[in-house]
Every structure is written in structure tokens, then in C-alpha cells.
C-alpha positions as CSV (number, residue, x, y, z in Angstrom):
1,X,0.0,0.0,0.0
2,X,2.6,2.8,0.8
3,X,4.0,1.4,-2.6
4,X,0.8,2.3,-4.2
5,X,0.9,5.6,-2.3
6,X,4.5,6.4,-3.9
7,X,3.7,5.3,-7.3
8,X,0.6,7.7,-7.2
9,X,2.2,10.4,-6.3
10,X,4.7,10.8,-9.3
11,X,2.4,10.2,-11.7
12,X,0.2,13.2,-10.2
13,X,3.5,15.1,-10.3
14,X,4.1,14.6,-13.9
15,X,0.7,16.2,-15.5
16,X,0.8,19.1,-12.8
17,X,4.6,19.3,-13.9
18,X,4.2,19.4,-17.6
19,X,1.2,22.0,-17.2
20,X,3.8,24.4,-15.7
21,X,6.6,24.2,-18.2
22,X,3.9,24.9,-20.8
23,X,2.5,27.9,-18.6
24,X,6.0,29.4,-18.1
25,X,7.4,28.6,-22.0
26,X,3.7,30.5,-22.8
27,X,4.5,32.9,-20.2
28,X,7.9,33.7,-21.8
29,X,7.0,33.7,-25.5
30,X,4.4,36.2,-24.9
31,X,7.1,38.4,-23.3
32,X,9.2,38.1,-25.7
33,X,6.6,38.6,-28.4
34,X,5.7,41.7,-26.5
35,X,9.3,42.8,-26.8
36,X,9.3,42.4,-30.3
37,X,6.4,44.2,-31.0
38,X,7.5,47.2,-28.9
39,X,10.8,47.0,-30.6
40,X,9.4,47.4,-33.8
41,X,7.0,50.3,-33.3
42,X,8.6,52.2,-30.5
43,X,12.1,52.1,-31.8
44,X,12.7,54.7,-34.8
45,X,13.7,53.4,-37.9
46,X,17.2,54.2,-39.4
47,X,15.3,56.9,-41.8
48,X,14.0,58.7,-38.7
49,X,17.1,58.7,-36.6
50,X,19.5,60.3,-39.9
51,X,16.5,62.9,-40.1
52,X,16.4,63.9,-36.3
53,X,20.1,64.1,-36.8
54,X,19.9,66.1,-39.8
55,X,17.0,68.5,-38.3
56,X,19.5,69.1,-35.2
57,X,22.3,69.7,-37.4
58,X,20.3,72.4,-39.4
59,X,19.2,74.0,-36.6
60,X,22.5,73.7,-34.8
61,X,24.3,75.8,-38.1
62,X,21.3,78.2,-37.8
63,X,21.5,79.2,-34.7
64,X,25.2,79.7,-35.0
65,X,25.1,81.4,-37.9
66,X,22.4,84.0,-36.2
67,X,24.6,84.6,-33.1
68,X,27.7,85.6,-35.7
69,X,25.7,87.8,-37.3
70,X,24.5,89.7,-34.3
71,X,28.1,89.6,-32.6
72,X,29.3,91.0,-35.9
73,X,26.4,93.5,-36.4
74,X,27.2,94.5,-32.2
75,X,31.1,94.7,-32.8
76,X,30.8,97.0,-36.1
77,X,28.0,99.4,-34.0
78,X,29.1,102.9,-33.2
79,X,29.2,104.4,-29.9
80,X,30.5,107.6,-28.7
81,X,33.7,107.8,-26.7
82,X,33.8,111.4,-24.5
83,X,37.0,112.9,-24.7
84,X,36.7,115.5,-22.8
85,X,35.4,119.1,-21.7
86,X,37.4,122.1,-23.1
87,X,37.1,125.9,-22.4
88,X,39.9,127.6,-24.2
89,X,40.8,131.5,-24.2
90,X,42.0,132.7,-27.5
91,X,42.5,136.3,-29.5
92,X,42.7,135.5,-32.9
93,X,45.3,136.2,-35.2
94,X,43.6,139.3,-37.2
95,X,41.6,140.7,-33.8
96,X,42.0,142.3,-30.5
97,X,38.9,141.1,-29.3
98,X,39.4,138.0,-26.9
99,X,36.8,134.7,-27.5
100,X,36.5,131.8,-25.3
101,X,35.1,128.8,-26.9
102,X,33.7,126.2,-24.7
103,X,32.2,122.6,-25.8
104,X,32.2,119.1,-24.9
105,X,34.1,116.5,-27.1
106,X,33.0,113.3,-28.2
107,X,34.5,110.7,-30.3
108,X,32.6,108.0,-32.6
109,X,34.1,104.9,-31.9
110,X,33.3,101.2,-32.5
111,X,32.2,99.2,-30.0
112,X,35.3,96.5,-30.7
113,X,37.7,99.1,-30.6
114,X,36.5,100.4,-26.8
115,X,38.7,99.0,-24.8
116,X,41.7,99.9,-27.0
117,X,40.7,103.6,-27.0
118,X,39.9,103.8,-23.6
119,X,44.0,102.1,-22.9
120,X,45.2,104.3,-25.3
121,X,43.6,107.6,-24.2
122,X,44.5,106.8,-20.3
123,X,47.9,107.0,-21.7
124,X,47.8,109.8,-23.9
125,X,45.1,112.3,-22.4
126,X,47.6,114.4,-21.5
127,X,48.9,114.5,-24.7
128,X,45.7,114.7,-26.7
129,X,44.0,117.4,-24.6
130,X,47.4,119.8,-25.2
131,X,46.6,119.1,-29.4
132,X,43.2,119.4,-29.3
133,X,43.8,123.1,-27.0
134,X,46.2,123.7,-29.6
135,X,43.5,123.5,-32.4
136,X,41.3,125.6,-30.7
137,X,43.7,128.3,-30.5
138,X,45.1,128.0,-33.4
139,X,41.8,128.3,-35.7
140,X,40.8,131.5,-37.5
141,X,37.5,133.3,-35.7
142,X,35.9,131.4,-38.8
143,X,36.7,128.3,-38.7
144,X,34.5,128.4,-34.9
145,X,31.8,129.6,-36.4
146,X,28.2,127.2,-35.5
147,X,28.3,126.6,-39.6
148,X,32.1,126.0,-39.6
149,X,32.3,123.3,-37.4
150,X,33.0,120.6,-39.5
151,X,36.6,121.8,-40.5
152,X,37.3,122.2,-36.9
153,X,36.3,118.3,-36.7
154,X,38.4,116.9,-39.4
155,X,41.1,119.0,-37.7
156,X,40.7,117.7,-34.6
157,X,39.9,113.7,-35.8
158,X,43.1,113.9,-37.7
159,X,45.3,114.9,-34.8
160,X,43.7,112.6,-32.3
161,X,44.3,109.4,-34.6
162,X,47.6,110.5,-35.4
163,X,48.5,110.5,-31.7
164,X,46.7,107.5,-30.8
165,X,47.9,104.4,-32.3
166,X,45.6,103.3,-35.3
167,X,42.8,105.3,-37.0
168,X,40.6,104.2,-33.9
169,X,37.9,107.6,-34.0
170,X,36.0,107.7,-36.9
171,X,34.2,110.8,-36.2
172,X,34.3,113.8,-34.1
173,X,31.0,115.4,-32.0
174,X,30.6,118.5,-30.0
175,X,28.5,118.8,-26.6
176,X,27.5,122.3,-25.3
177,X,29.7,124.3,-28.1
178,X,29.6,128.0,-27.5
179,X,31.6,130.3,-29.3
180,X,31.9,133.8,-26.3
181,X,33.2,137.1,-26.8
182,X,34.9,138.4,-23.7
């Protein structure tokens, strides 16, 4: 009887057994079916990835192309540069009368070409403001006129870009000018 008992028992254990490697084999196909189907339409195809790539790339060259342009466009943008307040004495050379001629100077100047200015006028104000006094002076009554500035300008551009290293000014302004007989 407990032979009976024994032999019963693994032949129970066999169908029960059988049944479960069929369950987990089922259980592991459908997985991996369901990795296979997910593969396929989740994954991008080759096509898709070269044309994310490519869209990236585009946009990549775009955007630095835009940035060069505005650093350009900022570098090459004009600013003034003050150089100075002047009040200068003079008698011209045909009068008796005494003027005084007062003003503000300014400077046009790139924006690039700031810092250089700024190092090369720290070490030449001195110098600069004795031409540009010199100028003044010198000029005929004329010449300081309100509609007679602009020779005055290219008088004073050329001497301060002939003492400062490099044609860094491109223009010449004037603040405040007054022209005052004393």
C-alpha cells in the first residue's frame, strides 16, 4: 500500500509538472513577443534617426550662424567715446577782441575698438588734450563759427588718430559748443 501511495504520487507530479513548463514557456513567449512588437514600433527606424540628426544639425548651423551675425552687427555698432570738456581763451590772429570757446568732445568709436581707445587715451590724455587746446587756438575766428564746425572736426579727428595708435575715432562730435566774446 505505501508502494501504491509512492507510485501515485509521481504520476500526479508529472501532469501538474508538464502544465507548468507549458504555462512558463507561454508565459515567456508572450514576453518576448511583446518585446518584439514594442521594438518594432517604438524604436525609430534608421530613416527617422539620420533625419532627427539632420533636423539638429540644421538647426544647430542656424543658430550659430544667427549669433555671428548679431556679434558682428554689435562689434561694427558705433558708440561715442567722450574725450573731454574744453574751455579755451584765445585772441585770434587778425583781432584784439578776446573769445572763449567752450564745448564738450565726443569721439565715434566702435564698440570693438572700446577697450583699446579707452587704454590708449589713459595713456595719452595728456597729450591729446594739449593738441586738441592747440587746435582751438590756433583756428581763425571762422573756422569756430556754428556753420564751420565741421573743418574744426576733421582737424581735430586727424590729430587725435595721429597720436593715438591706429585710425581708432571715426568721427568727431561736439557737446555744449559755444563760441563767447569776452
Amino acid at each position: 500500500m505505501a508502494d501504491s501511495k509512492s507510485d501515485a504520487a509521481p504520476s500526479g507530479d508529472k501532469p501538474a509538472n508538464g502544465k507548468s513548463k507549458i504555462a512558463v514557456i507561454g508565459l515567456v513567449s508572450v514576453v518576448v513577443l511583446f518585446e518584439t512588437a514594442m521594438f518594432f514600433f517604438l524604436v525609430p527606424s534608421a530613416e527617422e534617426i539620420s533625419a532627427l540628426a539632420e533636423a539638429r544639425l540644421v538647426q544647430s548651423v542656424q543658430q550659430s550662424e544667427e549669433e555671428s551675425e548679431k556679434k558682428a552687427i554689435d562689434d561694427d555698432k558705433v558708440i561715442e567715446f567722450p574725450l573731454g570738456t574744453f574751455g579755451e581763451t584765445f585772441s585770434p590772429n587778425d583781432s584784439e577782441r578776446q573769445f572763449r570757446v567752450e564745448m564738450r568732445l565726443f569721439g565715434l568709436i566702435k564698440l570693438k575698438d572700446e577697450s583699446a581707445l579707452k587704454a590708449e587715451f589713459a595713456a595719452k590724455e595728456g597729450r591729446l588734450r594739449h593738441a586738441i587746446g592747440m587746435k582751438i587756438r590756433n583756428s581763425e575766428l571762422a573756422e569756430l563759427k556754428e556753420n564751420q564746425l565741421g573743418l574744426l572736426q576733421r582737424h581735430i579727428l586727424t590729430k587725435c588718430n595721429h597720436l593715438i595708435d591706429g585710425d581708432l575715432i571715426l568721427g568727431i562730435g561736439f557737446n555744449d559748443y559755444q563760441l563767447i566774446e569776452e
